[in-house]
C-alpha positions in Angstrom: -36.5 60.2 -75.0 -34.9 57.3 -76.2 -36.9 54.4 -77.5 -35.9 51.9 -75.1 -36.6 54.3 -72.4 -39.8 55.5 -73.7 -40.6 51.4 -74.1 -39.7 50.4 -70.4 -41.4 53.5 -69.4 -44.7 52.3 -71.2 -44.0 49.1 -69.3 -43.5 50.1 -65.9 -46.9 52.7 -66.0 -49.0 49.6 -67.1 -47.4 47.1 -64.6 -47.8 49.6 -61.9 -51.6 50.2 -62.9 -52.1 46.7 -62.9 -50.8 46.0 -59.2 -52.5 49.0 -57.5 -55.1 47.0 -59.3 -55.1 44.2 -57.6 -54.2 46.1 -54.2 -57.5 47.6 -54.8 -58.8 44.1 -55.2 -57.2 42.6 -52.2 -58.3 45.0 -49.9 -61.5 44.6 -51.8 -61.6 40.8 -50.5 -60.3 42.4 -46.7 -63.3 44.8 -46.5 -65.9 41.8 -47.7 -64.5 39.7 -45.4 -64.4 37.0 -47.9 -63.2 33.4 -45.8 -60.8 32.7 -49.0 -58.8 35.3 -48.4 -59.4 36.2 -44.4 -59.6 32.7 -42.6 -57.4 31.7 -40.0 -56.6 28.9 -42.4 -55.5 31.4 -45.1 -52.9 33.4 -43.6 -50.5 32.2 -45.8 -52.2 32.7 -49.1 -52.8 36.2 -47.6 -49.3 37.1 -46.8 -48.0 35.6 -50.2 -51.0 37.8 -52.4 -50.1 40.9 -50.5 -46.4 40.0 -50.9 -46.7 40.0 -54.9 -48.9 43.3 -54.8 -46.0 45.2 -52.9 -43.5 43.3 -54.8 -45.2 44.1 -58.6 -45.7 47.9 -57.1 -41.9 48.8 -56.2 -40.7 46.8 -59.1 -42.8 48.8 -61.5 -42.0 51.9 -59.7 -37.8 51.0 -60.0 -38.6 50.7 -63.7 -40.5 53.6 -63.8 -36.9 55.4 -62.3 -34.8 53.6 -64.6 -36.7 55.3 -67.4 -36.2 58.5 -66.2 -33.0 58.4 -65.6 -31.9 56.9 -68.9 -29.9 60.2 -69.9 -27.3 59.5 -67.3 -26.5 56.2 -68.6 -23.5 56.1 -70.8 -24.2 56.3 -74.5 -21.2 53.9 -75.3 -23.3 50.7 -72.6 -26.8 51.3 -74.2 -26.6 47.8 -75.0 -25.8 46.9 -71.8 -28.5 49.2 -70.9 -31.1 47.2 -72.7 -30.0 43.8 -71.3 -30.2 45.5 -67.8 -33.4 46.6 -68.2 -34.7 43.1 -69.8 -33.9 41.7 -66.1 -35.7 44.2 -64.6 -38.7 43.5 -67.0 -38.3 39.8 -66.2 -38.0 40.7 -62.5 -41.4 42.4 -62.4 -43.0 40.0 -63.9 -41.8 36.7 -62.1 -41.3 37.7 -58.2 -44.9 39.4 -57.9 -46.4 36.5 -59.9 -44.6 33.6 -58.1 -46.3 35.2 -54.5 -49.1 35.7 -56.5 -49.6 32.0 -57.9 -48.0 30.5 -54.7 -50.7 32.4 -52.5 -53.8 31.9 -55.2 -53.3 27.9 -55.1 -51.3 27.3 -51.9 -52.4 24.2 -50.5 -52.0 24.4 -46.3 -48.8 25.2 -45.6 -47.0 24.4 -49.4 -47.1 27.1 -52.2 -46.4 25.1 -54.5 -44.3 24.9 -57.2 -44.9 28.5 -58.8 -42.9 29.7 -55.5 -39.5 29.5 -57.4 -40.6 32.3 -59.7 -39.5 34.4 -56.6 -35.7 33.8 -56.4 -35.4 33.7 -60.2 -36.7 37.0 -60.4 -35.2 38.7 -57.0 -31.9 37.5 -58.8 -32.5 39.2 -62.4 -33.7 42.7 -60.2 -30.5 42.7 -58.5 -28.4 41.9 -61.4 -30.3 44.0 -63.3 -30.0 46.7 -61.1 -26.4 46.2 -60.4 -25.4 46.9 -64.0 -27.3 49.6 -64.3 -25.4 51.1 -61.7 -22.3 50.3 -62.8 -23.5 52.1 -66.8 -24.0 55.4 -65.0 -22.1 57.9 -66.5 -19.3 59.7 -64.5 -19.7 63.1 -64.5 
């Protein structure tokens, strides 16, 4: 396995450990019934925490496919390869974490500020993503 591969592998497994994580954590807070997280108030902070943990998880998981299917990209774009797969990175770092800070400090109705990490990384996924499906070799 290429080292690239083997390194966004690497990334993806810990990034997914992490998220089931704090899934485990938020339903952790559910089965408490801890008033941060469960008030009527709180729906929002709610919705944008579970939002980052189903966001971080599928992102992961995407990288963790990306890895694995590495030796149908074409040899001649691994460059292009890496760059693609630095979005991705990016991607699963920023979206979960923009729902995640938006819903740990959301103040009634606003997010806050850390919201825009969302777009910025739905963008770099789906550019990412994009070129990678344009580097797969034609058989």
């Amino acid at each position: 396995m290429d080292q690239a591969a083997r390194s966004l592998l690497r990334f993806s497994l810990w990034t997914l450990a992490f998220y089931a994580a704090l899934g485990l954590a938020l339903e952790g807070l559910h089965g408490f019934k801890i008033a941060w997280y469960l008030s009527a108030a709180t729906t929002m902070r709610r919705e944008l925490l579970t939002l980052g943990h189903v966001h971080g998880t599928l992102f992961s998981m995407a990288g963790i496919g990306v890895a694995c299917a590495w030796p149908f990209f074409e040899s001649s774009l691994h460059s292009r390869v890496r760059a693609a797969t630095a979005m991705v990175r990016f991607a699963t770092i920023a979206t979960p974490f923009g729902f995640l800070l938006g819903g740990a400090f959301a103040q009634g109705g606003d997010p806050g500020l850390a919201i825009l990490l969302v777009p910025m990384g739905a963008l770099a996924f789906i550019a990412g993503i994009t070129q990678l499906a344009r580097s797969v070799a034609r058989a």
